[in-house]
C-alpha positions in Angstrom: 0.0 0.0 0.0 1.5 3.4 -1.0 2.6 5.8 1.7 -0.4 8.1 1.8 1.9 11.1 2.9 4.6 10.5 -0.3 1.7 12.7 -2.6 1.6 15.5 -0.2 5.6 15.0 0.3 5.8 14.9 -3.5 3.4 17.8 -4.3 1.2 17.8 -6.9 3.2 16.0 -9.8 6.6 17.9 -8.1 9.1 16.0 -7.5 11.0 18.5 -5.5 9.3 20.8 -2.5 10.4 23.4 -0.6 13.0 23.1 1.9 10.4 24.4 4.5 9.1 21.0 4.1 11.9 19.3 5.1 11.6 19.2 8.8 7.5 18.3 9.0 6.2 14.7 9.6 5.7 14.6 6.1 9.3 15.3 4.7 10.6 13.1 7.2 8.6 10.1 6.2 9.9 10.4 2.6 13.6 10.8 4.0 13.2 7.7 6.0 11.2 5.8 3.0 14.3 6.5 0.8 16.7 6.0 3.2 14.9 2.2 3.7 14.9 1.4 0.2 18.2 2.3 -0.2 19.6 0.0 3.3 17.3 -2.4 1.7 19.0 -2.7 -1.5 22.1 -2.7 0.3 21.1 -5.5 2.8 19.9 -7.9 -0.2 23.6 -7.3 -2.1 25.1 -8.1 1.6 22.9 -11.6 1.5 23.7 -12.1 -1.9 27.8 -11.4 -1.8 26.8 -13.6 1.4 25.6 -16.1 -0.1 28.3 -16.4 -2.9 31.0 -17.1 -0.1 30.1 -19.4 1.8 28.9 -21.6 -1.1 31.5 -21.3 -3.0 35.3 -20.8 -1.0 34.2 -19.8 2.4 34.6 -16.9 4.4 35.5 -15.5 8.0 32.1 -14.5 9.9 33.1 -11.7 12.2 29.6 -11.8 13.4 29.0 -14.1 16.2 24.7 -14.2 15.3 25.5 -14.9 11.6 27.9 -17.5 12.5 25.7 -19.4 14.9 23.1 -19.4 11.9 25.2 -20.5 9.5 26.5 -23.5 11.9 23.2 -25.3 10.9 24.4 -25.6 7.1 21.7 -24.4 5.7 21.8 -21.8 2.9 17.6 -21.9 2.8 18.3 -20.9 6.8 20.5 -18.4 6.4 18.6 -16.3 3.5 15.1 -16.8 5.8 17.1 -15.5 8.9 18.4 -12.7 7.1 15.2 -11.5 5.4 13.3 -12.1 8.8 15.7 -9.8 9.9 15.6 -7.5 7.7 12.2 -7.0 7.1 11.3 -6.2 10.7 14.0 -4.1 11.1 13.1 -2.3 8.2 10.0 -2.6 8.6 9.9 -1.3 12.5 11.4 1.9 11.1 9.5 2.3 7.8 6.3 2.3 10.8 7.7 4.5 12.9 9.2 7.1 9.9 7.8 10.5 11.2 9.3 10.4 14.4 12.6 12.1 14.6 14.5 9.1 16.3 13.5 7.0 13.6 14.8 8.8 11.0 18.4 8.9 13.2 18.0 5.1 13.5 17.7 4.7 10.1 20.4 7.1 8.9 22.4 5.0 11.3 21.3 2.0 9.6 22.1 3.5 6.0 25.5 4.6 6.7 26.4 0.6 8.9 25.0 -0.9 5.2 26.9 1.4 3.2 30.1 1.2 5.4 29.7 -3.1 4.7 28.9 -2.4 1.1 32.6 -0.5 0.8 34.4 -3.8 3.4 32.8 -6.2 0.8 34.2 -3.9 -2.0 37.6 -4.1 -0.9 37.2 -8.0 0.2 36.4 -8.7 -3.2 39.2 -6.9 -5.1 42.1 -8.5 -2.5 40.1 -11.8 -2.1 42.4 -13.0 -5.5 45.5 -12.1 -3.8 45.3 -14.0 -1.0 44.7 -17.7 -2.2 47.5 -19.1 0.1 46.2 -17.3 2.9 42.6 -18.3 2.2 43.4 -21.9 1.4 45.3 -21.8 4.7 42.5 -20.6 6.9 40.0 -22.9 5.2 42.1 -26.0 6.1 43.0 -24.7 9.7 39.0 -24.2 10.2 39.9 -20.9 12.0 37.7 -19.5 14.3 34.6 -17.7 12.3 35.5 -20.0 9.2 32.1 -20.8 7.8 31.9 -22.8 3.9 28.8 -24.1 3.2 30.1 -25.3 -0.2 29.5 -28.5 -1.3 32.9 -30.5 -0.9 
């Protein structure tokens, strides 16, 4: 269902409105609508770089939740747990989007995805580099290894 306040935020057929706007309920909701499409898009391309890891080479979880999830093997579990996840994350803020701590919470959000999207950036350019080192952790099953590929 479309966000009844995005055609008063939008104006009629404007796409821009005036920066008096900005600070009502009104502008804040579209703020905090973009911002969650925009942390959702990022979250999906997390799941999917995700995904590609630990079914492929393998990776080093640094987070102890994600890890514990993906202990069960389970690619299906993992991609349910992480859209659960996300979706009442996302969609606790998208509810609360006029209030000004929810717009905070989700800039906050925005700037956690977009700080992982430039980490899996980098991973991904170095990740050639370091075969040794990656076949070395893989064997040594370090702690965090996770590799749900199939051997």
């Amino acid at each position: 269902m479309p966000d009844p306040a995005l055609p008063r935020a939008l104006g009629r057929g404007r796409l821009l409105t005036p920066l008096s706007h900005a600070g009502t309920p009104d502008g804040r909701a579209l703020r905090v609508s973009l911002l969650l499409i925009a942390t959702a898009i990022m979250c999906l391309g997390d799941l999917a770089m995700t995904m590609t890891y630990i079914t492929s080479v393998g990776m080093v979880e640094s987070n102890p939740i994600a890890r514990a999830v993906m202990e069960h093997n389970s690619p299906a579990f993992v991609v349910v747990w992480k859209l659960t996840t996300m979706g009442l994350g996302l969609g606790i803020l998208y509810w609360t989007r006029r209030a000004a701590k929810a717009e905070l919470a989700t800039w906050l959000c925005f700037l956690v995805m977009a700080g992982l999207c430039i980490h899996w950036l980098d991973y991904s350019h170095s990740i050639g580099g370091l075969t040794n080192d990656y076949n070395a952790l893989a064997l040594t099953r370090e702690a965090g290894w996770v590799d749900m590929s199939a051997d």
